[in-house]
DSSP file (Angstrom, degrees, kcal/mol; ACC not computed):
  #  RESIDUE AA STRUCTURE BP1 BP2  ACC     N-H-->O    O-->H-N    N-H-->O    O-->H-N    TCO  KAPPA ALPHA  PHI   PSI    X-CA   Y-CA   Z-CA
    1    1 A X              0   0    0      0, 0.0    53,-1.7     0, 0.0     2,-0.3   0.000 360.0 360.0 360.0 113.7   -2.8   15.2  -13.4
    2    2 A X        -     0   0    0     46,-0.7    54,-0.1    51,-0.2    51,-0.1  -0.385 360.0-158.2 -56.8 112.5   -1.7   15.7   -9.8
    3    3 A X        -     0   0    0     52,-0.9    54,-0.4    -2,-0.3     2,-0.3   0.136   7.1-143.4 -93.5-142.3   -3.4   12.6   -7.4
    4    4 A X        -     0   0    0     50,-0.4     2,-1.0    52,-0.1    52,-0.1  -0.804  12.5-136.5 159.2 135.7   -4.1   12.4   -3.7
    5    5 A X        -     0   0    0     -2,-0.3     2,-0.3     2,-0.0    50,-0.0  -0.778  18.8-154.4-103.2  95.4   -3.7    9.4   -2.0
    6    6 A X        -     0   0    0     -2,-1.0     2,-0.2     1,-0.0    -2,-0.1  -0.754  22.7-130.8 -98.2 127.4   -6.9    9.2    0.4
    7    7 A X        +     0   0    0     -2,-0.3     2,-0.4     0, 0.0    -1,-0.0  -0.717  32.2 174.1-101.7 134.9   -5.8    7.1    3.1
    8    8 A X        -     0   0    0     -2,-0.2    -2,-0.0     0, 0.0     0, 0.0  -0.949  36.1-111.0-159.1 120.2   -8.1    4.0    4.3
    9    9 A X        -     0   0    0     -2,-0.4     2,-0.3     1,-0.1     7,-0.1   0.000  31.9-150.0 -39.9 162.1   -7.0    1.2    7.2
   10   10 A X        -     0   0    0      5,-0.1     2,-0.5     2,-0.0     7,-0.3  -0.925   7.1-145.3-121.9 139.2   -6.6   -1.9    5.4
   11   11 A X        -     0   0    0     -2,-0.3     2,-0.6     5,-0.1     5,-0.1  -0.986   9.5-164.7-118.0 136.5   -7.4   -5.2    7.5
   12   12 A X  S >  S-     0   0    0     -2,-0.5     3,-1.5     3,-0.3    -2,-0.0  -0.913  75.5 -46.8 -88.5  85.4   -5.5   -8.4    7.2
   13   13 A X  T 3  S-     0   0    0     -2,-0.6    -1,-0.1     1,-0.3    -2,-0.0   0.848 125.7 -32.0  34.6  61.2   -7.6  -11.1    8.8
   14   14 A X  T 3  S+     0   0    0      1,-0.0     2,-0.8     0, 0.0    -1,-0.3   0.101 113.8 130.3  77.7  -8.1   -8.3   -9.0   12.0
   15   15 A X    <   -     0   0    0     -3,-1.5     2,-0.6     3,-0.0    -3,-0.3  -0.522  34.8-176.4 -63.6  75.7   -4.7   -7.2   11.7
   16   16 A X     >  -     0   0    0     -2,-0.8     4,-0.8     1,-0.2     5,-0.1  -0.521  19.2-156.3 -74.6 117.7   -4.2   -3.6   11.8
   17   17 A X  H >> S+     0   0    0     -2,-0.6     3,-0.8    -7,-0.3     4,-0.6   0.832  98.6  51.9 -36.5 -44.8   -0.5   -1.9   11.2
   18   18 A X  H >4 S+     0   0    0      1,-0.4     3,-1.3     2,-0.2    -1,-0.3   0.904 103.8  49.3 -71.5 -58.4   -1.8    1.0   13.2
   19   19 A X  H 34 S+     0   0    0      1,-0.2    -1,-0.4     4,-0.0    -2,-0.2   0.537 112.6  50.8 -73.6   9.9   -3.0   -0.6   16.2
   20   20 A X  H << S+     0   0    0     -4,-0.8     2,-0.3    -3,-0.8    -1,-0.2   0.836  90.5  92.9-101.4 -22.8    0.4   -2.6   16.5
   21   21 A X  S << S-     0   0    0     -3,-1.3     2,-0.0    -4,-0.6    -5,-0.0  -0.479  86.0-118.7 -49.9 111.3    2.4    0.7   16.1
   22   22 A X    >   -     0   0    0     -2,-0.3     3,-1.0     1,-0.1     6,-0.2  -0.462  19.7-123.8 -78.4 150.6    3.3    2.3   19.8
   23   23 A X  T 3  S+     0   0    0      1,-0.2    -1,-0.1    -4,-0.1    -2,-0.0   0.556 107.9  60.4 -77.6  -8.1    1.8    5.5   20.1
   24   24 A X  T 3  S+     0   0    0      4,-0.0    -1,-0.2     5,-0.0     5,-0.1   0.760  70.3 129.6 -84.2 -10.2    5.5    7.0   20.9
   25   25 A X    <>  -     0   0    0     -3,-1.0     4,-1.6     1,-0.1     5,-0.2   0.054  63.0-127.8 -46.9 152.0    7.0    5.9   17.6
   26   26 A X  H  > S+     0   0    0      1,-0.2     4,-1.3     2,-0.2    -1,-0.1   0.678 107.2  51.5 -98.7 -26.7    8.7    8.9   16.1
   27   27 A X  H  > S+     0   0    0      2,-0.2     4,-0.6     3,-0.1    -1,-0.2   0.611 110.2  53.6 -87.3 -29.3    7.3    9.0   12.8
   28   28 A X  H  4 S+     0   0    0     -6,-0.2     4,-1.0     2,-0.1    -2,-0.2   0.796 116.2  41.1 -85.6 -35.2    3.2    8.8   14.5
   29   29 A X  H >X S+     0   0    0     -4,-1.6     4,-1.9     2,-0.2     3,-1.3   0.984 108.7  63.0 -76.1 -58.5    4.1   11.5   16.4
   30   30 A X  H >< S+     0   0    0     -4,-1.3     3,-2.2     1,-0.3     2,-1.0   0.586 110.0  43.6  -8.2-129.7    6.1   13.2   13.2
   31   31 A X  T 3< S+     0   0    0     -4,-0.6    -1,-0.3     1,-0.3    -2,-0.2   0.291 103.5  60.6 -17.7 -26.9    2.9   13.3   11.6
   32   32 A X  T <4 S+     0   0    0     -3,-1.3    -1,-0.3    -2,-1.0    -2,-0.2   0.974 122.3  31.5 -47.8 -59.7    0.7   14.7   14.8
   33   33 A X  S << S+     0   0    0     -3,-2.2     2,-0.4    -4,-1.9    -2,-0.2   0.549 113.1  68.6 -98.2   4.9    3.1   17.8   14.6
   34   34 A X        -     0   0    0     -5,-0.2     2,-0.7    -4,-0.1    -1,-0.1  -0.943  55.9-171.7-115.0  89.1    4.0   18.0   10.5
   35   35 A X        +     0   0    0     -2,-0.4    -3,-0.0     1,-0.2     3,-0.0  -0.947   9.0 178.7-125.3 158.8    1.5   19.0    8.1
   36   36 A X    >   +     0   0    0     -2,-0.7     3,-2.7     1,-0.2     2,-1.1   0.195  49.5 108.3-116.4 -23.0    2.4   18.7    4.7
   37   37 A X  T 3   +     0   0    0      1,-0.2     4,-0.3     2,-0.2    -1,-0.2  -0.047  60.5  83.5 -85.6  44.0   -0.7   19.8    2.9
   38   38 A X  T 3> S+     0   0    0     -2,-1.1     4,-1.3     2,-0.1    -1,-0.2   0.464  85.5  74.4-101.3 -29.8    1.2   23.5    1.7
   39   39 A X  H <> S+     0   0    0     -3,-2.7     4,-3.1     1,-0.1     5,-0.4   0.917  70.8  69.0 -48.8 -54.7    2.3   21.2   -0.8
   40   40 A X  H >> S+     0   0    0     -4,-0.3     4,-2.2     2,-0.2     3,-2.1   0.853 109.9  34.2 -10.2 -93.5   -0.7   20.7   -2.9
   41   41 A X  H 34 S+     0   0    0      1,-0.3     3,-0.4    -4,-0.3     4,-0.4   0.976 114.2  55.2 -50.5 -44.6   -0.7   24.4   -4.4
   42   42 A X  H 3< S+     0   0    0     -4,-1.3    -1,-0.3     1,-0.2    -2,-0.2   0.895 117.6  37.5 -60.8 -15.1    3.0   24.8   -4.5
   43   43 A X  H XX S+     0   0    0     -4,-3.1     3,-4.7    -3,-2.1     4,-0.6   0.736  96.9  89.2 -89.3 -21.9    3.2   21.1   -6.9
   44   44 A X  G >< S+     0   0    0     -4,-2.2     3,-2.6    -5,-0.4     2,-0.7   0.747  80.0  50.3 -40.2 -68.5    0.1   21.8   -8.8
   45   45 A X  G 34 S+     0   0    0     -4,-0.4    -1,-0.3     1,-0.4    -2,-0.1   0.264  98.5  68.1 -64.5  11.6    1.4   23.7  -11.6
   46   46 A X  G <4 S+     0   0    0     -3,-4.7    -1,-0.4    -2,-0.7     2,-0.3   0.267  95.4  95.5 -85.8  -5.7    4.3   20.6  -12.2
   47   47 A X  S << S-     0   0    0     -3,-2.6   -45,-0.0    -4,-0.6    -4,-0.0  -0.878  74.0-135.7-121.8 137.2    1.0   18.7  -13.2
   48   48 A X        -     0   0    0     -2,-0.3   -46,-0.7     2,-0.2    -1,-0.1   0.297  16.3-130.3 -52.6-169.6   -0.6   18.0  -16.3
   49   49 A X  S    S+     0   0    0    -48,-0.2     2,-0.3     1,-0.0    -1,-0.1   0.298  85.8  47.2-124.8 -12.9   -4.4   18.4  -16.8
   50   50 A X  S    S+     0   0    0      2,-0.1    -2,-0.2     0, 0.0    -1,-0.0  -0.914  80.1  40.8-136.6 158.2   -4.7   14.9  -18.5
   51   51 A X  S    S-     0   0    0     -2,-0.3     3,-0.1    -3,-0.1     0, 0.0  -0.100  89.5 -24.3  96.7 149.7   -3.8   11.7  -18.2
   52   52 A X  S    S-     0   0    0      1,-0.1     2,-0.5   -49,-0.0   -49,-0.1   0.219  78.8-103.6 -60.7 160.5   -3.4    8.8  -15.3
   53   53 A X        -     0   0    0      1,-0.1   -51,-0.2   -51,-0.1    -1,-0.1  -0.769  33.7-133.9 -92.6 147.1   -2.9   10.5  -12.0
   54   54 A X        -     0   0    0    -53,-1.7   -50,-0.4    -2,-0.5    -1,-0.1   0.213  37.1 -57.3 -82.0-171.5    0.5   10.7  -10.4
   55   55 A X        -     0   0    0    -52,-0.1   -52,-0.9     1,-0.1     2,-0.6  -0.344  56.0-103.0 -62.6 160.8    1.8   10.1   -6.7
   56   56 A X    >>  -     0   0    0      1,-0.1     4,-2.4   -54,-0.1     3,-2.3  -0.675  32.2-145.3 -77.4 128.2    0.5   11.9   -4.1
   57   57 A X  H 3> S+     0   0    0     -2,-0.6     4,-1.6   -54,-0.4    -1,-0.1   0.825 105.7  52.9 -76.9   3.6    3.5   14.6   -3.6
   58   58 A X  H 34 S+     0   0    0      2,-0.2    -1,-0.3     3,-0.1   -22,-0.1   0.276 108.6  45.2 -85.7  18.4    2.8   14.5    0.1
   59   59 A X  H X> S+     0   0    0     -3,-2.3     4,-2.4     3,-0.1     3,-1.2   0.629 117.9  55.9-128.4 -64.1    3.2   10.3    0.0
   60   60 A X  H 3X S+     0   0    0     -4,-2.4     4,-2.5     1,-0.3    -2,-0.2   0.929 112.5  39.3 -27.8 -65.1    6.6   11.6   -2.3
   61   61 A X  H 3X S+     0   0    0     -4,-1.6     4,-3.8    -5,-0.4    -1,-0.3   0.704 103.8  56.4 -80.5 -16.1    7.8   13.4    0.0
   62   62 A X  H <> S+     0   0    0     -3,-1.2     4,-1.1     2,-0.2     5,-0.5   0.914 109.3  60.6 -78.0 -51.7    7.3   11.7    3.1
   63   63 A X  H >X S+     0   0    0     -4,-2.4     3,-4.5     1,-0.2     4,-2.5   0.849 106.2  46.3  -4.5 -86.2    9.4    8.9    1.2
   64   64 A X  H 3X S+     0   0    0     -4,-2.5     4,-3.2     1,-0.4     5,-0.4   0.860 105.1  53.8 -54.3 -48.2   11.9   10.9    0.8
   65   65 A X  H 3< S+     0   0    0     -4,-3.8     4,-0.4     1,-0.2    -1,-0.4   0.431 111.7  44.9 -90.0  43.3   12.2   12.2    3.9
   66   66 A X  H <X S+     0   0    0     -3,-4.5     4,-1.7    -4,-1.1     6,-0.2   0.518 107.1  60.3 -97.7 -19.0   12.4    8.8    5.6
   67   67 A X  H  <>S+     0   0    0     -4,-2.5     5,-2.0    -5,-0.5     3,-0.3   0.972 116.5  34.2 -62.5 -58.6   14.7    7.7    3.0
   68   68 A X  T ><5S+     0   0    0     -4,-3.2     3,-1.6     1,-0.2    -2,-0.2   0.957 113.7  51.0 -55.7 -45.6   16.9   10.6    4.3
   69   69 A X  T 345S+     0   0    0     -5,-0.4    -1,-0.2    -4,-0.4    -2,-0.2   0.829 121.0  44.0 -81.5 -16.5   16.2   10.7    8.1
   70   70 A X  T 3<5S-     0   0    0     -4,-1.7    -1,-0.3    -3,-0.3    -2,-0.2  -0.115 112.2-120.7-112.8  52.8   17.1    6.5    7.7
   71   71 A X  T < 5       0   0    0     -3,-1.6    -3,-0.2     1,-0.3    -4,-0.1   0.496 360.0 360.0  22.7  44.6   19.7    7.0    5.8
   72   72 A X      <       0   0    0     -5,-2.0    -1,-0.3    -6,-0.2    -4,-0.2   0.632 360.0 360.0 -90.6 360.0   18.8    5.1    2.7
């Protein structure tokens, strides 16, 4: 079963990641001009119909490419 990662601030005792993050950072801006959601149809049919739900393959893939674009 294919998931989807529905995204929701987290707060740590008045701490948000987001607001600490400068609004030039290359990866917030990434994501302004990148979307990702073509994926969806083009993974479905790699997913069962039963069973726990996977990663989200846009959460997959952004992995990956950060792994790549910071050369882990």
């Amino acid at each position: 079963m294919q998931g989807k990662k529905n995204y929701q601030e987290k707060l740590f005792t008045s701490f948000k990641l987001s607001d600490r993050v400068s609004k030039e950072n290359f990866y917030r801006r990434l994501k302004e001009v990148l979307d990702l959601d073509f994926l969806y149809p083009l993974t479905n049919k790699f997913y069962g119909q039963s069973g726990q739900k996977s990663i989200d393959p846009v959460v997959f893939f952004k992995i990956c490419l950060v792994g790549y674009l910071e050369n882990i």
